[in-house]
N, C-alpha and C positions, 0 to 999 in steps of 0.2 A: 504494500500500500504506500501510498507517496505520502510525503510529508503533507502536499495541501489537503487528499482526502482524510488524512485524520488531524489536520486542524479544523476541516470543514465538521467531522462528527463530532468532535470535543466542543467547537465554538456553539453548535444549535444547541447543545444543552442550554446556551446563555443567553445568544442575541437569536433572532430572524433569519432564516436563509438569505434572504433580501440585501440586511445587514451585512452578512458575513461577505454574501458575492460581489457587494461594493469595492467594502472594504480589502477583502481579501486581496482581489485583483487591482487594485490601487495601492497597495503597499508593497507586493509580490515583486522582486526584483525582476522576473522575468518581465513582466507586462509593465514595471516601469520605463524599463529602456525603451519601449515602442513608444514612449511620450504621448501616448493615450490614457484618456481619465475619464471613468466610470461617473454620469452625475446623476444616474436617474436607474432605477434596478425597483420594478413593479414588484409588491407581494409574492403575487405567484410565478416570479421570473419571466412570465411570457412578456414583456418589453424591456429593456434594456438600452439604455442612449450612452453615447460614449463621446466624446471631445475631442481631438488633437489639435490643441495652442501651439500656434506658428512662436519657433524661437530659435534660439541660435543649436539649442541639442536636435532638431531635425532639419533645419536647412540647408540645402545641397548645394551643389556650385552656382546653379543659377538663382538662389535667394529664394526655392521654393521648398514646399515639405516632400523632404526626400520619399521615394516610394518604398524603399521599407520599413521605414516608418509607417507608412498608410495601413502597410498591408499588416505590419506586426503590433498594430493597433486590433485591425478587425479577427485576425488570422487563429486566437485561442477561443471567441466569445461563443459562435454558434455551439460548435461542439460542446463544451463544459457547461453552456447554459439548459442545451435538450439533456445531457447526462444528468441533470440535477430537476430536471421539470419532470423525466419519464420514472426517474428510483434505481435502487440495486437489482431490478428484474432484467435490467436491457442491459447490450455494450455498444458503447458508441464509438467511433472512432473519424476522424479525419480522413477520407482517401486522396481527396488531390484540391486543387485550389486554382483560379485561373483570375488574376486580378489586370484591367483594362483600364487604362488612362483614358480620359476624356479630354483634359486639359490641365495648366498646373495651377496645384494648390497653393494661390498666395498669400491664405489668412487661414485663420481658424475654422478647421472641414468638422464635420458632425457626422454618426450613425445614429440609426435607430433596428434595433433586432429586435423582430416580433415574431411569435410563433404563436396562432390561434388557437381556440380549443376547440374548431373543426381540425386545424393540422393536426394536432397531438390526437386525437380520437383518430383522425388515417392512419396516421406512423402503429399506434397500437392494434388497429384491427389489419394493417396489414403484416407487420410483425406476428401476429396471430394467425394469418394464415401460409406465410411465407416461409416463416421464422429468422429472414434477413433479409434488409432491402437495401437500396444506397438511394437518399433525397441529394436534391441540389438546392441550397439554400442563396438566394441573392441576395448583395450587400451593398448599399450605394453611399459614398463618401460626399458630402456636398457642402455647402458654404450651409447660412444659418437660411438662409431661404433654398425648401428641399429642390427648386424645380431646377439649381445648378449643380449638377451633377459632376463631381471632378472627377470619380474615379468608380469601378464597378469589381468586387469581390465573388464569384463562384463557386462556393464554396460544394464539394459533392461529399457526404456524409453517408457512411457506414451504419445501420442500427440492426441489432438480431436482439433475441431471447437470450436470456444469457445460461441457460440450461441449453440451448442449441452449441449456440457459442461454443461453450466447456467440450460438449460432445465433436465438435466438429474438431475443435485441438488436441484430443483424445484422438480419434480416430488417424490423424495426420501424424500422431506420434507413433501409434503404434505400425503402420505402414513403414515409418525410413528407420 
């Protein structure tokens, strides 16, 4: 188990999930170097808005926000945020990622990740019928007004049973 899922178990003893995925990912050395900041984390994690303040730690040569920085803003959220929305019954995983420049970013870009509770009712009745599917989740980077869009995230995600899961790396171990 990694050190964030068991500060994330020990933390819900105390605060909110909510709480914890702010904060968590806002203090997390990893996710601060993407000089992205969490400022809004719904209840039931199905919204999620994130930040990235133009400054001198992601400015690139030509004076705009570097693009890995863009991308290693939006690039941990979806996944960790469906892991924590669907429970210990699923796995989720990242498979690939396809991020498109639109133009560059010269101030302060915004996300918003939302996963509805029609989405999360497919993911589990297809999961239930499947037992693993891959979604593609889209991600759009934009200034404070959403209609400018600077840059666009792809994200193509992994979910099974995690009883399938087990059995599927069971059965691949005992084969080699």
């Amino acid at each position: 188990m990694s050190i964030y899922k068991t500060l994330t178990e020990v933390g819900q003893k105390f605060v909110s999930k909510a709480f914890l995925f702010r904060y968590g990912f806002n203090w997390s050395p990893m996710y601060r170097r993407s000089t992205g900041k969490l400022y809004y984390v719904s209840a039931n994690l199905h919204q999620i808005k994130i930040k990235i303040p133009i400054s001198y730690k992601n400015r690139n040569y030509m004076n705009t926000i570097f693009g890995g920085s863009m991308f290693s803003a939006v690039d941990p959220i979806p996944m960790i945020q469906l892991t924590q929305i669907l429970g210990n019954n699923y796995v989720v995983w990242d498979k690939s990622a396809e991020i498109k420049f639109k133009q560059p970013g010269k101030q302060n870009l915004y996300a918003d990740f939302i996963f509805s509770e029609n989405e999360i009712a497919e993911i589990k009745r297809r999961v239930a019928i499947e037992n693993e599917i891959e979604i593609y989740k889209l991600t759009q980077l934009t200034y404070k007004d959403p209609s400018q869009i600077i840059c666009e995230v792809n994200k193509k995600i992994y979910i099974a049973s995690k009883v399938f899961y087990r059995e599927k790396l069971a059965s691949r171990k005992k084969v080699s």
